[in-house]
SEZAKOL-491071 format. One record per residue: residue in three letters; x, y, z of N, C-alpha, C in turn. Coordinates in steps of 0.05 Angstrom, whole numbers, plus 32768, in hexadecimal, padded with zeros to 4 digits. Each point is the difference from the previous one (the first is absolute). Layout:
<atoms>
alaXYZXYZXYZ ...
</atoms>
This chain:
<atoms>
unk81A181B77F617FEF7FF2801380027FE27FFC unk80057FF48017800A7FE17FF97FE27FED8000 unk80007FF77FE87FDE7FEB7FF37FFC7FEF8011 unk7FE57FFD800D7FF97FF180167FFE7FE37FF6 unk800E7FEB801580057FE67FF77FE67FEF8017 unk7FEF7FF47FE37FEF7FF0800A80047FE58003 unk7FF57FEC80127FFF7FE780017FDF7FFD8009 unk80027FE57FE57FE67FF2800A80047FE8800A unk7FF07FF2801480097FE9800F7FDA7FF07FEE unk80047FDC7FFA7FF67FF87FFB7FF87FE9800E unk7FF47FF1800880037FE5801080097FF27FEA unk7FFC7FF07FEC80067FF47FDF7FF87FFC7FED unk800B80047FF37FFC7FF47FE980007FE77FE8 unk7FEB7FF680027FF47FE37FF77FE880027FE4 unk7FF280147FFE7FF680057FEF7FEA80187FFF unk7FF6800E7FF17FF0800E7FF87FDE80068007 unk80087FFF801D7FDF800A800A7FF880128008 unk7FEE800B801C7FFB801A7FFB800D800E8015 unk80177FF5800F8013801980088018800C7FF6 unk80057FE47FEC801C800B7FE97FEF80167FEF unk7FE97FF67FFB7FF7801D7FF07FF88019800B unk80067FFF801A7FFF801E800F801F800A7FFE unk80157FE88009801380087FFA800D80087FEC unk7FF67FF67FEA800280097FE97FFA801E7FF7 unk7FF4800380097FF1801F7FFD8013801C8015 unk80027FE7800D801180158013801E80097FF9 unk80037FE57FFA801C80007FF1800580147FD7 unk7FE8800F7FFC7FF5800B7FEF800C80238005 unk7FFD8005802180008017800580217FFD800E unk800A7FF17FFC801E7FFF800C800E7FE87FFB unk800A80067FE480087FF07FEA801A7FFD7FFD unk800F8019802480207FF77FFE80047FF5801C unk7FE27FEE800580077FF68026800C7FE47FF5 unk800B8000801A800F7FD580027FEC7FFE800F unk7FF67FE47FEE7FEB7FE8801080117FF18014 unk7FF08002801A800D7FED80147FE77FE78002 unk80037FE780047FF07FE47FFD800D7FF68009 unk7FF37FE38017800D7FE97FFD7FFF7FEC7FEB unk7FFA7FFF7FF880017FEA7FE67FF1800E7FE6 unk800E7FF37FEB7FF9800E7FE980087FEA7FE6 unk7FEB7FF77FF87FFE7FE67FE97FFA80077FE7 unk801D80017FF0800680137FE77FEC7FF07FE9 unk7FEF80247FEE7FEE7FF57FF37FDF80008005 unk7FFE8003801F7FE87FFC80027FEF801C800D unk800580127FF67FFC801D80078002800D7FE4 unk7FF2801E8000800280067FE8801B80137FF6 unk800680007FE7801180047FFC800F8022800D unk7FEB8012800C800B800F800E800A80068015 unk7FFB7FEA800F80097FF7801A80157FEA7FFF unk80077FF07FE780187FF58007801580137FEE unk7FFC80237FFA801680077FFF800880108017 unk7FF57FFE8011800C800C801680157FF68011 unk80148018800B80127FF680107FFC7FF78015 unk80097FE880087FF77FF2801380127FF5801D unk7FFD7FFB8012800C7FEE80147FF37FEF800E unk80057FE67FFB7FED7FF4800F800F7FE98018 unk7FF07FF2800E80087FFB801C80057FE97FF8 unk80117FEB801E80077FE77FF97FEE7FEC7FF9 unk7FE8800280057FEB7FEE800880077FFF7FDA unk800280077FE7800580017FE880157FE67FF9 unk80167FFD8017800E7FE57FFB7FFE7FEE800A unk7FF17FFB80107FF47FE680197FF07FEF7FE6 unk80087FE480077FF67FE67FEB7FDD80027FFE unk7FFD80037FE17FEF80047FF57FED8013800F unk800A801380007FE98017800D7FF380097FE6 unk800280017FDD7FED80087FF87FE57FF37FFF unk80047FE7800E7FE17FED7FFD7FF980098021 unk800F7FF9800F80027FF780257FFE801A800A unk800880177FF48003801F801A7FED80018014 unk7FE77FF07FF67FF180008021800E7FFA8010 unk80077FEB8000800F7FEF8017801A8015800E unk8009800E7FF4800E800F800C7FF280188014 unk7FE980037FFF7FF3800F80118010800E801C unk800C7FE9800E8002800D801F802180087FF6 unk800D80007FE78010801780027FFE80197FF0 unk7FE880027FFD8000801A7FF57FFA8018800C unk7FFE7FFE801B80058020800E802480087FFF unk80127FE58005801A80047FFE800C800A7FE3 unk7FF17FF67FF2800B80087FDB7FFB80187FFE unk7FE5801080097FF480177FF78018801B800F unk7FFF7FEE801F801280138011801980077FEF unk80137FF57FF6800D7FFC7FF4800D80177FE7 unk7FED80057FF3800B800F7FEB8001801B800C unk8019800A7FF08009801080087FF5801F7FF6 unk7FF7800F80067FEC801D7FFA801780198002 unk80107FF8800A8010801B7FFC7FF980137FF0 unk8008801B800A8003800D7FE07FE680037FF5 unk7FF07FFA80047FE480057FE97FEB800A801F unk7FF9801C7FE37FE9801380147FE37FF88003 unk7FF17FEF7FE87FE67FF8800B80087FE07FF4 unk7FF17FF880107FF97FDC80057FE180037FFC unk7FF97FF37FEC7FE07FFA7FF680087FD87FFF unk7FE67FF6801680047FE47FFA7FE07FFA7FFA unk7FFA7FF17FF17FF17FF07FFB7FF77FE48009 unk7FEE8003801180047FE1801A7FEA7FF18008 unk7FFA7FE57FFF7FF27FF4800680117FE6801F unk801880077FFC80097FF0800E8017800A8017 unk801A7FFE7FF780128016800B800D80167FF6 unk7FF680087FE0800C80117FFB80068020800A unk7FEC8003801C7FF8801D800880178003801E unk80077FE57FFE80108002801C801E7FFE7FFB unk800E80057FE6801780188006801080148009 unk80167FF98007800C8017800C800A80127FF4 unk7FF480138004800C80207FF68014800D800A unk800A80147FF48019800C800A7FEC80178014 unk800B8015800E7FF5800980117FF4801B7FF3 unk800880157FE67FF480187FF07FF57FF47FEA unk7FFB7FE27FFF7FE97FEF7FE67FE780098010 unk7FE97FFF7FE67FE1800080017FF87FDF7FF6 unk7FEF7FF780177FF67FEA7FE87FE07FFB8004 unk7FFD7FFB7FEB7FE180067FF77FFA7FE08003 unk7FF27FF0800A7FF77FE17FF97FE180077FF6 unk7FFD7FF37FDD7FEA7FF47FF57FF77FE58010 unk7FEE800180097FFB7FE880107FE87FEE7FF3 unk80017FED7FFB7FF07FF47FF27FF27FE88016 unk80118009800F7FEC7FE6801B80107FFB8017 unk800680058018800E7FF4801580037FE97FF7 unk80137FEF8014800A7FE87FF07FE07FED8009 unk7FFC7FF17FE67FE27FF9800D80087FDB800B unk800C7FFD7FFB80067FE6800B80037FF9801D unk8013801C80088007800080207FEE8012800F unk7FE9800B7FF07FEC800A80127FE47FE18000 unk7FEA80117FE87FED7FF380077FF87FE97FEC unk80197FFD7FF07FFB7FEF7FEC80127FE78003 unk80077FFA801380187FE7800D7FE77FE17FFB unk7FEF7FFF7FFD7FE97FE07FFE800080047FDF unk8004800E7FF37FFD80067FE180197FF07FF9 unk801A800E800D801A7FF77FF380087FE58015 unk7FF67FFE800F80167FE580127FEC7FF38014 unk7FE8800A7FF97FF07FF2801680077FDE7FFA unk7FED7FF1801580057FE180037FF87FEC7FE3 unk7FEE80197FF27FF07FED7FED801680087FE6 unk800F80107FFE800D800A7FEA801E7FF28000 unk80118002801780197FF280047FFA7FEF8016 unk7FEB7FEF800880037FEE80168002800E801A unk7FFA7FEC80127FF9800380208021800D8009 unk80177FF57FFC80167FFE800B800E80157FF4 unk800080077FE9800C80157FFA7FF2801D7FFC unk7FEB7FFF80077FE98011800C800D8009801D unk7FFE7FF78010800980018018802580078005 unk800A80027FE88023800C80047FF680187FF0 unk7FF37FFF7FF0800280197FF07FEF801B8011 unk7FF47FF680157FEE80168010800D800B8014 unk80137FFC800D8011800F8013801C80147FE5 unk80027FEE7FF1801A80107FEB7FEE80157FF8 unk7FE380017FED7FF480167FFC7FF780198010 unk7FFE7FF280257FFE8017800E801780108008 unk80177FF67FF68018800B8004800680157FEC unk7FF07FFA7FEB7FFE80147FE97FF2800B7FFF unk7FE8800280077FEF80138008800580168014 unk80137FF7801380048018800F801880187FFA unk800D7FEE7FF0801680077FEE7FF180197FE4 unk7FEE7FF77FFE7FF4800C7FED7FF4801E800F unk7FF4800180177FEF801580058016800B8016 unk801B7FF780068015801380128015800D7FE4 unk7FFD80007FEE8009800D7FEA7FF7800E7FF7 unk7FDD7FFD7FFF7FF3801C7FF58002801F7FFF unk801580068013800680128001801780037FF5 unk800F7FF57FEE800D80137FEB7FFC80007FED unk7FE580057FF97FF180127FF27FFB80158001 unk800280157FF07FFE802280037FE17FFB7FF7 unk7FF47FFB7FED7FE67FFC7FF47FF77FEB7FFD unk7FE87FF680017FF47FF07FF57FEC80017FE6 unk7FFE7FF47FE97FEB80047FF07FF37FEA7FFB unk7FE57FFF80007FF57FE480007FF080027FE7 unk7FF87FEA7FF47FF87FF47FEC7FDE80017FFB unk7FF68003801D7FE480037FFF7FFB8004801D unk7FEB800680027FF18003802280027FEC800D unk7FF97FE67FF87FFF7FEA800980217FFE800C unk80127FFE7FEF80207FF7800D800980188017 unk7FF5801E7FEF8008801580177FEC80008020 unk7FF17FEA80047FF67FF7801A80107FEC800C unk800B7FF27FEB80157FED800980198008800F unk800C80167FF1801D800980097FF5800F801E unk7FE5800F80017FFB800780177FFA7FED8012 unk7FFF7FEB7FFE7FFC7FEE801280167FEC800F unk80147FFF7FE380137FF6800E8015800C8004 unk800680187FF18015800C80057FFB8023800D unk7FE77FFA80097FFB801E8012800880117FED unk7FF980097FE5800C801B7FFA7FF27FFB7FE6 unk7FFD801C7FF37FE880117FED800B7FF97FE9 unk7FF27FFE7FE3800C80017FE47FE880127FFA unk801380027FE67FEE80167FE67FF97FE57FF2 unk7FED80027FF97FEF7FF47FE4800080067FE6 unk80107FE17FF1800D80147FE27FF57FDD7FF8 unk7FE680027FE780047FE17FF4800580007FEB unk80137FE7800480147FFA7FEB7FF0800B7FD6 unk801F7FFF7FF77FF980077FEA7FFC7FEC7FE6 unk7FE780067FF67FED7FE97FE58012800C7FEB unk80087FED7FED800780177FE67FEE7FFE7FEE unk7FE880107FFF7FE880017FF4800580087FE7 unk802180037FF47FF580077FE1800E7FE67FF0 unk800A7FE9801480067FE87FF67FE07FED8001 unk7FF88002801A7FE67FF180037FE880117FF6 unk7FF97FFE7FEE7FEF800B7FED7FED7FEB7FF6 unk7FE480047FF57FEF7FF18002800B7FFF7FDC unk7FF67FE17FED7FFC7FFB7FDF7FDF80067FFD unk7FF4800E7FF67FF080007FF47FF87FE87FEA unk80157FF27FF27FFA7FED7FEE7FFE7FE6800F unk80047FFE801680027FE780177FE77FF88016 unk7FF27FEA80007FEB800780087FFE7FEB801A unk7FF28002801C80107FEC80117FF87FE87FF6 unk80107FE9800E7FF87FE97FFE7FF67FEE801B unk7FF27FED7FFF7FF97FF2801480157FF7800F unk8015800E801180127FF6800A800D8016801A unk80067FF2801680088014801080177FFC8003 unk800E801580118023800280067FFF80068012 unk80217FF3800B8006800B801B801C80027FF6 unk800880168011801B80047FEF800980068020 unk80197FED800C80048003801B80167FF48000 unk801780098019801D7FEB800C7FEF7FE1800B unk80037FE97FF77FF07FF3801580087FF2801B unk7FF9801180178007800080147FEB7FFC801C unk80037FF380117FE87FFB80107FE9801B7FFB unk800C801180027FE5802380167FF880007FE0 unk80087FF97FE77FF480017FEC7FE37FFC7FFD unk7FFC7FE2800D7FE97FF580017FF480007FE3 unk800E7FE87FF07FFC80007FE77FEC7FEE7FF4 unk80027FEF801C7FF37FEC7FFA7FE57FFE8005 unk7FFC802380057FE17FFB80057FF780067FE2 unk8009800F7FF47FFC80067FDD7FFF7FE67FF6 unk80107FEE80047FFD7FE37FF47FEA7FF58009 unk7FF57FFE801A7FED7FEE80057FE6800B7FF0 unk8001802980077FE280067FF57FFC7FFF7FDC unk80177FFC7FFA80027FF87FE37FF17FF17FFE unk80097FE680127FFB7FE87FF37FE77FFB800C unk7FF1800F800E7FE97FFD800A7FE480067FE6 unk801080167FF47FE8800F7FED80067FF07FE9 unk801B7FF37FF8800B7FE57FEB8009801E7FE5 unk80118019800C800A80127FF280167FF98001 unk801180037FE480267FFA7FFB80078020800D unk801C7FF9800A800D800A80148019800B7FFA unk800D80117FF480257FFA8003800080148018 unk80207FF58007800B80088013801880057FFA unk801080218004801B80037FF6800E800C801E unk80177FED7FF7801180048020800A7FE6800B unk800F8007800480157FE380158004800A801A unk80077FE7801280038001801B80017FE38009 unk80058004802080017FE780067FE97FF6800B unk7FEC80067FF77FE77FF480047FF47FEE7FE4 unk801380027FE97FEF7FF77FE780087FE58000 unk80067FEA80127FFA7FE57FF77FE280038012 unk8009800E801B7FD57FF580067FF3800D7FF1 unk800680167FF77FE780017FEA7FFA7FF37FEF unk80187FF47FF67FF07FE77FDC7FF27FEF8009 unk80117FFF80277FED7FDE80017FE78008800A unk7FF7801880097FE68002800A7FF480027FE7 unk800180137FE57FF180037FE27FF67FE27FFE unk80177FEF800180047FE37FF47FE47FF3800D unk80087FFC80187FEA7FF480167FE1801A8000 unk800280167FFE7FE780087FFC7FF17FF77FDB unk801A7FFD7FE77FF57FFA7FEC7FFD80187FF5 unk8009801180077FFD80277FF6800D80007FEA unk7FFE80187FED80087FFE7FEA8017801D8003 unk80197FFA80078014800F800C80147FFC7FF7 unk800A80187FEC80177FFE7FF1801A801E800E unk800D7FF080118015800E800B80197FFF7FEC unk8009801F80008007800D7FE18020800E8007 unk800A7FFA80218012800C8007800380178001 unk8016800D80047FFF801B7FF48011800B7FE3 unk7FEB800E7FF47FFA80087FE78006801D7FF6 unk8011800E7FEC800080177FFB7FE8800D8008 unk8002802380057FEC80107FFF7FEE80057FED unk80077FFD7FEA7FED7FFF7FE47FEA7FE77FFF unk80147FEE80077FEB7FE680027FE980018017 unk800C800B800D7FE98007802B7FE980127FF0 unk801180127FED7FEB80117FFE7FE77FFD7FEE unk80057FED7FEC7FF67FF67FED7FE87FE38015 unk80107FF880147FE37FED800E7FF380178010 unk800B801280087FE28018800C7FF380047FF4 unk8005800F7FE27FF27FFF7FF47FE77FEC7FF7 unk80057FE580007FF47FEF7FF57FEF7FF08012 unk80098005801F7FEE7FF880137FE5800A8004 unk7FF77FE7800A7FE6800B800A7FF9800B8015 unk80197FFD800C80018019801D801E7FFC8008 unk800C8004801A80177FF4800E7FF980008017 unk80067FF4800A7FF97FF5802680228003800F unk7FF78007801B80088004801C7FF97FF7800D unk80047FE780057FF27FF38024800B80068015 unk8021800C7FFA800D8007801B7FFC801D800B unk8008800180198006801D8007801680087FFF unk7FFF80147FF4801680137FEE800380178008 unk80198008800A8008801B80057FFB80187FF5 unk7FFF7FFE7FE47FEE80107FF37FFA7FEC7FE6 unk80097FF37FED7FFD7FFB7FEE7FFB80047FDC unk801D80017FF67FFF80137FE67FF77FF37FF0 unk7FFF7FE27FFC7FF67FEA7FEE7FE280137FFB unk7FE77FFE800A7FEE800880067FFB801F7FE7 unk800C800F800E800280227FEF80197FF47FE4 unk80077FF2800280087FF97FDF7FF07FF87FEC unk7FF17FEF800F7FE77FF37FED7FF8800F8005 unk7FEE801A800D7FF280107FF4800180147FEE unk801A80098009800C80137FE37FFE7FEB7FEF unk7FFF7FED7FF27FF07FF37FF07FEF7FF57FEF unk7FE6801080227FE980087FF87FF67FDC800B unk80097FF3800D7FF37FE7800880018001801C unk7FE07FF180077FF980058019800D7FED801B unk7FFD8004800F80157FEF80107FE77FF3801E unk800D7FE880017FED7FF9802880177FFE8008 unk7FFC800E801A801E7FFF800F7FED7FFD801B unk800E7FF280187FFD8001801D7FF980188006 unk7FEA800680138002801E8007800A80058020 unk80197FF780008014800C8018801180047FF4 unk8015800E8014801B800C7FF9800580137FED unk800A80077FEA7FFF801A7FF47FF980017FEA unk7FEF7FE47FF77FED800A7FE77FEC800A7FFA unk7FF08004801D7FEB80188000800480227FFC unk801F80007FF480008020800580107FFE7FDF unk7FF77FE47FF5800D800B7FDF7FE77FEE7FF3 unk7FEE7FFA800A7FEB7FED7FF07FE1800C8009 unk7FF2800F7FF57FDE800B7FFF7FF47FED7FFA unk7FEB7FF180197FEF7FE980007FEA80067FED unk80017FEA7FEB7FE3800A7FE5801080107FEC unk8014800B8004800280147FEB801A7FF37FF3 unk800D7FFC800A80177FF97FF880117FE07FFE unk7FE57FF5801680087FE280087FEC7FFF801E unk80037FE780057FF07FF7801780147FF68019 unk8002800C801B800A7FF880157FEB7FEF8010 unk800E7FE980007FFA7FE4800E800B80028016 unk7FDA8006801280098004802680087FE6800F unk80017FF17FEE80027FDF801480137FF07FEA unk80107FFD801280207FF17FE77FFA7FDF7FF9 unk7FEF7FF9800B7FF07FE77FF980087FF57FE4 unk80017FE87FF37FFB7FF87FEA7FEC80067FF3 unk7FE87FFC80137FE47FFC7FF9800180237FEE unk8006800D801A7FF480207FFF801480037FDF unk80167FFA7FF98007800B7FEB7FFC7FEE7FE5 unk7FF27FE9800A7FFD7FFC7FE47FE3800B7FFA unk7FF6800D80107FDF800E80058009800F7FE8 unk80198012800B8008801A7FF7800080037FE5 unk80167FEC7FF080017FF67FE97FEE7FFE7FF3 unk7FEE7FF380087FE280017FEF7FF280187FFA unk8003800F801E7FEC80187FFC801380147FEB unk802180048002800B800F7FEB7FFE7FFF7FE4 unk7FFA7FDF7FFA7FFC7FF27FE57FE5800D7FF1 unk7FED7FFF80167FE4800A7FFA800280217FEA unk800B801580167FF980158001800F80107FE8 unk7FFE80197FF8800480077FF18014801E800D unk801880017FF18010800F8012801080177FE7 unk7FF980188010800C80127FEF801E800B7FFF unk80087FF87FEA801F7FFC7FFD800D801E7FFE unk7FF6800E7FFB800980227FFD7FFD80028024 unk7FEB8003800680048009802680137FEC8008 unk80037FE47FFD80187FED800F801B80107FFF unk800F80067FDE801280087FF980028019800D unk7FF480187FF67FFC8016801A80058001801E unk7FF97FE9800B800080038025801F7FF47FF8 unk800F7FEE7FEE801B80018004801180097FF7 unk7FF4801D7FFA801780177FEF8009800C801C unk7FEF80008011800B800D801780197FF68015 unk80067FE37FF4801D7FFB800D80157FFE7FEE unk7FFF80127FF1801780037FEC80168001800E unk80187FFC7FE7801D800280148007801F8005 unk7FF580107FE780098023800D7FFA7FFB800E unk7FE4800580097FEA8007801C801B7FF08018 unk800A7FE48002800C7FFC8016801F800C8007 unk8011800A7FE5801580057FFF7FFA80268008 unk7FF680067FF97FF4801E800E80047FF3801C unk7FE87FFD800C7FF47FFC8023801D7FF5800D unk80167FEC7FF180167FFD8014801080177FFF unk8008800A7FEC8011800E7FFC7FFF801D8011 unk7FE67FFF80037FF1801A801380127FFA801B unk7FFB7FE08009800B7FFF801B802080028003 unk80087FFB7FE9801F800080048001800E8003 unk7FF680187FEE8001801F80057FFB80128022 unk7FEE7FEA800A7FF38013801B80137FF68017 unk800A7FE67FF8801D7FF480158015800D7FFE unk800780067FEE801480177FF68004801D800F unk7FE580127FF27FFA801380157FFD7FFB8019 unk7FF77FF0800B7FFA8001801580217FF68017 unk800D7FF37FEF80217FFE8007800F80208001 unk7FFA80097FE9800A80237FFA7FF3800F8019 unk7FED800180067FFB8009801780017FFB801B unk80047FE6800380137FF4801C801380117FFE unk80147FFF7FE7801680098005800880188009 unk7FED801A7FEE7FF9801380057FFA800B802A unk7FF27FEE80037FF97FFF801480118001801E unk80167FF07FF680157FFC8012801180137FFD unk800480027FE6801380137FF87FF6801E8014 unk7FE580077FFF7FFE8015800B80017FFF8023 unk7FFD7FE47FFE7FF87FFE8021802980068005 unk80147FF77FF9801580028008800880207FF5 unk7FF980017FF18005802680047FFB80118014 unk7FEA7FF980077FEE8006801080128001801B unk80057FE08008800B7FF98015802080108005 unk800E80037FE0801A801480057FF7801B8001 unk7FED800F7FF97FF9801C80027FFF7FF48020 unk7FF57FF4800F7FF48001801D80227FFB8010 unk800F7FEE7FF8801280018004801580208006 unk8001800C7FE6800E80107FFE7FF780158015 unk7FE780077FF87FF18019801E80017FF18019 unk80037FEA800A80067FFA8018801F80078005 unk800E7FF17FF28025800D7FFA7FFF801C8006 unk7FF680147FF57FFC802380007FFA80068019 unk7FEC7FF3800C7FED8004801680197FFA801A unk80037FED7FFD801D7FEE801D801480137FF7 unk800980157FE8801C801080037FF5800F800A unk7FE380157FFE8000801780027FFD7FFF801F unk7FF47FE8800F7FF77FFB801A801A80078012 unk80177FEA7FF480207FFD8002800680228005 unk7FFF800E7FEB8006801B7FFD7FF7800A8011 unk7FEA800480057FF180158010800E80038021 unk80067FE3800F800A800B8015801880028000 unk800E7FFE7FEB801D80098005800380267FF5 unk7FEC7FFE7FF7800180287FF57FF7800E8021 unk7FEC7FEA80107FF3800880158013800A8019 unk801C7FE37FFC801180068011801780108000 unk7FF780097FDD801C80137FFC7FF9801D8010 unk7FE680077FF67FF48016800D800480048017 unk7FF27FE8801180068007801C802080028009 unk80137FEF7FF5801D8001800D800980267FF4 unk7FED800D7FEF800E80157FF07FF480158018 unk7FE38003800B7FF5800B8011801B7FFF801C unk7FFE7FE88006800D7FFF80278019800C7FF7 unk800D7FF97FE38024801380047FF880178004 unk7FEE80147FE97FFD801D80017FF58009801C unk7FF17FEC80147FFB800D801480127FFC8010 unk80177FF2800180147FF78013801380137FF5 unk8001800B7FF1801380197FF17FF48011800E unk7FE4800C7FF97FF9800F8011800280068027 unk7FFF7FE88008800A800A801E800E800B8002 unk80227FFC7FFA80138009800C8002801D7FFE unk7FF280057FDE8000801980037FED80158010 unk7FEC7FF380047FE78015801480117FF98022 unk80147FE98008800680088017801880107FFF unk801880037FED8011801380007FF2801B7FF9 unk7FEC80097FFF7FF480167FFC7FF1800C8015 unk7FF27FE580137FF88001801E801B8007800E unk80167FF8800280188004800B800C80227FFD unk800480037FEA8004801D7FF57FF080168012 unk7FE57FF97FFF7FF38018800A7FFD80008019 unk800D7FED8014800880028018801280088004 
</atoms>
């Protein structure tokens, strides 16, 4: 029986957040697929994902695309189109951008992890390019190119065989813009790395551990910091971190941006925080259920998909109003209270990585069958259609047949009676 050849498609790879760590996981249960990516910046992924076999697209040799790949944006429906799928029976992509809009060969399955329609060219275009972020003028070129990608985005949705979404929140999304249903699978915590120290006790200090990027909204953590006059770090790079120093600077906040930092070290400031904050809205958000496997309580925004991994009071406080004001409220009131670290840790045993590598694997499994029985299906329908064939064939000879036996009969009748005359009139003759 010839071994089913997988491909996983990636949008890229730049570093270690929380869809390389789905991919990661995924890449766990099919450990002889080629990674397909456009770009891929050696080193900054974990070491199980840069042993994988790989192909990646041109956008990889275009001048300085490991800093610039944004900028390459409006060719990346052409890069993605591009690689070549031959030959391989399931296509699993992992996609926040174009990775779901690949072309498949025509007997491939492909499953898309979806971690968000592209949010830039839907409802998040004033976040990444509005007037206040890149100016009036390039605001205004970048809004006709993004609706060109946007439509590009939701006339592709359909080569997808599945969808799986990340949380309720994104699986309203894909129904919204791409007309069509997902299963709900959230991503996987590795709860027996994020584990709470007992000998470690928090400290007066919060974290945000984030890409920093406009929809981040990081800077609301900085202001409510510096409102309550609490030290701050922040781990993560992006191209938002010169305004952030200069806003810390000009608010006077006490904000020590730490880049990005091994996992041991991330894990070691959860621990040590006095909470971790979310001001943005988040597709689902794993930062959050890290620090609580932990056992540290978290304020996160309460939109988007941290209401379905964060218990208000029990586990952390969701802040209904994204306000400065309202979260540095928050901060205070979490500082106050007294929070039980056995139930925190507990509500995030339940997004373990088994628990998520089970629930996908189920679906590969039900795409599968449910392929085996298409096939089945046809298969009987064309049997079907030659059994109907053949008794129609039987039916048109025996029809064929019938009046030529009809006419043999009769031509066999008129000779024997035409035999018969001559003899009944030479016999009429005789007896005259």
């Amino acid at each position: 029986m010839r071994t089913e050849r997988v491909a996983l498609v990636h949008d890229w790879l730049t570093g270690m957040r929380g869809g390389e760590k789905v991919l990661e996981a995924i890449a766990e249960l099919y450990p002889d697929a080629t990674l397909h990516t456009l770009l891929h910046v050696r080193g900054t992924v974990s070491p199980a994902l840069e042993r994988l076999r790989e192909r990646r697209s041109f956008v990889q040799w275009l001048p300085a695309s490991a800093h610039y790949y944004r900028h390459y944006l409006p060719m990346f429906p052409t890069a993605i189109e591009q690689f070549d799928l031959d030959g391989y029976d399931l296509i699993i992509s992992t996609s926040h951008c174009a990775a779901k809009s690949v072309v498949k060969a025509g007997g491939a399955r492909h499953i898309s992890y979806c971690h968000s329609p592209m949010r830039y060219a839907w409802d998040q275009f004033n976040a990444y390019f509005g007037p206040e972020v890149v100016g009036p003028t390039r605001s205004r070129w970048f809004r006709p190119m993004l609706a060109r990608l946007a439509r590009w985005d939701r006339d592709t949705a359909g080569r997808v065989d599945r969808y799986v979404a990340n949380s309720h929140y994104v699986a309203g999304r894909i129904r919204r813009y791409y007309n069509r249903g997902s299963t709900v699978v959230h991503p996987p915590i590795d709860t027996d790395f994020y584990r709470p120290e007992p000998r470690s006790g928090p400290e007066h200090r919060f974290l945000v551990v984030s890409a920093l990027v406009p929809y981040k909204r990081v800077e609301v953590a900085i202001g409510a910091c510096a409102r309550i006059g609490a030290p701050l770090t922040i781990v993560g790079r992006g191209p938002e971190t010169p305004r952030l120093k200069n806003l810390a600077g000009n608010l006077g906040a006490d904000v020590t941006f730490a880049g990005w930092i091994e996992n041991d070290e991330v894990r070691d400031l959860y621990r040590r925080s006095r909470a971790v904050i979310m001001p943005g809205v988040e597709d689902f958000g794993m930062v959050p259920v890290e620090a609580q496997a932990c056992g540290r309580p978290v304020v996160v925004l309460a939109e988007g998909g941290a209401p379905e991994s964060v218990v208000d009071g029990v586990t952390g406080i969701l802040v209904r109003n994204g306000s400065v004001d309202a979260f540095a409220d928050a901060l205070s009131d979490v500082s106050r209270r007294s929070w039980d670290n056995g139930a925190i840790r507990a509500h995030a045993e339940t997004f373990g990585t088994a628990r998520f590598k089970q629930e996908f694997r189920k679906i590969v499994d039900d795409v599968e069958q449910a392929r085996e029985d298409d096939t089945d299906a046809a298969s009987y329908a064309q049997r079907s259609r030659n059994t109907a064939a053949r008794e129609n064939d039987t039916n048109a000879a025996s029809y064929a047949q019938r009046p030529r036996n009809t006419a043999a009969r009769e031509n066999g009748t008129n000779a024997a009676s035409y035999a018969q005359r001559p003899r009944n009139t030479a016999a009429r003759e005789d007896n005259q």
